[in-house]
N, C-alpha and C positions, 0 to 999 in steps of 0.2 A: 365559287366553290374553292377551297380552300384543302391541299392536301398537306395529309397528315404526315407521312416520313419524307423528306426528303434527305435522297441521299448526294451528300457531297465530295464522296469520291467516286459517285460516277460521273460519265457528259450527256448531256444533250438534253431530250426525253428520258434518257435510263434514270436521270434524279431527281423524276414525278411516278417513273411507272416504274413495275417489270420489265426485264428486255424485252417478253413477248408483246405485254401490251405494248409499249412502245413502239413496238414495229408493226402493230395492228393499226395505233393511232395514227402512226405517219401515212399507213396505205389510207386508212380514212379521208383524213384530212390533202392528204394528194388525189382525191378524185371530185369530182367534179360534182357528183349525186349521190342518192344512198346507195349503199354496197350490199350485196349478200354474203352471205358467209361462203357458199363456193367462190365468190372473188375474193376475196381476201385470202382464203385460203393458197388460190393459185397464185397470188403476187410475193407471199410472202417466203422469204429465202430458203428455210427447211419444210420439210414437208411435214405437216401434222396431217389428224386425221380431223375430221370435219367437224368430230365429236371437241374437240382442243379449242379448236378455232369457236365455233358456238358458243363454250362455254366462256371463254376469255372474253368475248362479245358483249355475251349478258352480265356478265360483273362490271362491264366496264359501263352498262347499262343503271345498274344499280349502283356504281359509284357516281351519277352523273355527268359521266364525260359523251356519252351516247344514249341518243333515242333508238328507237324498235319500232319500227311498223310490220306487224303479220299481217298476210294474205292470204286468203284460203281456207280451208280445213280439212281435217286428220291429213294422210301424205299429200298430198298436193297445199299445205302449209308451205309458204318462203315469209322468211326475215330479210328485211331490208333495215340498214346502220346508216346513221348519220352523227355527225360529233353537234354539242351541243354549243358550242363557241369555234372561233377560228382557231387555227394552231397558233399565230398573231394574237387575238384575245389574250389564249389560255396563257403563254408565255407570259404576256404581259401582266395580267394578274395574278399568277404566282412569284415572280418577281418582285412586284411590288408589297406585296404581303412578306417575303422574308423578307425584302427590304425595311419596311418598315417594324416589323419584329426584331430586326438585329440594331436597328437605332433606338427604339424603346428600349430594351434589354440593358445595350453596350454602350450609346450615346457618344462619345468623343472618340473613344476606340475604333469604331466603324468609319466615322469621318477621316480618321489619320490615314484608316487601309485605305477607307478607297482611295484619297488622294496617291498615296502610293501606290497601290496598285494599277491607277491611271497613271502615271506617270512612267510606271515600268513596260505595262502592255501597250497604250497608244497616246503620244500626247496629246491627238485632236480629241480625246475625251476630256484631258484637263481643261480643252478650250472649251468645250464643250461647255462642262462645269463653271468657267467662269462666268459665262454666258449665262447660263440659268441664274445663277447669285446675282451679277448684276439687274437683272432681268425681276427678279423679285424683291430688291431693294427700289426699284423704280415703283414698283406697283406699289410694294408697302409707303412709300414718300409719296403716291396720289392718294394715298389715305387716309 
C-alpha cells in the first residue's frame, strides 16, 4: 500500500500519517494482540474521548493500515485493531517506493545525495553501499 502525501518535514511516523494516527499506530504495532479502542485510548498521551479514538481507528481501517474485528451486538459491541503489516514491513515498503520514485524521477541527482548524505550522517552507510555495488556486480558477472 502505497501512501499518498508524504510529508518531509516531518520525522518518524509523522511523514506517513497524522500525529494522531501516528501515535495510534505506534500503540498498535507496540502490542502484542488486537487492541480495543479503550486501550489505545488509555495509552495514548492526551486524552481524547473514545468517540476520537474510534473514529481515527476506522479510517485507518479504511485506509489499509488496520483490520476490525467486531463482537457482539447493539451495546455489548467491542472492536478489536490489528495493523496490517509490521511497523518493519510498513517502513520498509514506503521507503522503498519513495526510493525508487526519487531515482525514476531524478536519476543521478539522488545518487550524488545519497552518497553525500552517507557520507555526512554515517560512513558505515557508505560501506555499506560499497558492499551492495560490489555485491551486484558479482551477481551481474555470474550472468
Amino acid at each position: 500500500m502505497k501512501i499518498h502525501r508524504m510529508k518531509i518535514n516531518e520525522e518518524g511516523l509523522n511523514r506517513f500519517f497524522g500525529s494522531l494516527e501516528a501515535q495510534i499506530m505506534a500503540i498498535v504495532w507496540s502490542e502484542s494482540e488486537e487492541v480495543s479502542i479503550k486501550k489505545v485510548q488509555s495509552l495514548l498521551t492526551e486524552e481524547l474521548s473514545f468517540n476520537t479514538v474510534m473514529t481515527v481507528l476506522n479510517r485507518l481501517v479504511e485506509k489499509g493500515h488496520l483490520t476490525k474485528t467486531s463482537l457482539g451486538k447493539g451495546r455489548n459491541k467491542t472492536s478489536s485493531f490489528a495493523p496490517v503489516q509490521s511497523k518493519e514491513q510498513f517502513v520498509n515498503e514506503q521507503t522503498k517506493i519513495v526510493t525508487e520514485e526519487l531515482v525514476q524521477e531524478y536519476g543521478q541527482m539522488v545518487v550524488n545525495h545519497f552518497f553525500d548524505a552517507f557520507e555526512q550522517t554515517d560512513p558505515e552507510l557508505m560501506r555499506l553501499m560499497e558492499e551492495r555495488i560490489n555485491q551486484w556486480k558479482r551477481d551481474k558477472d555470474e550472468t
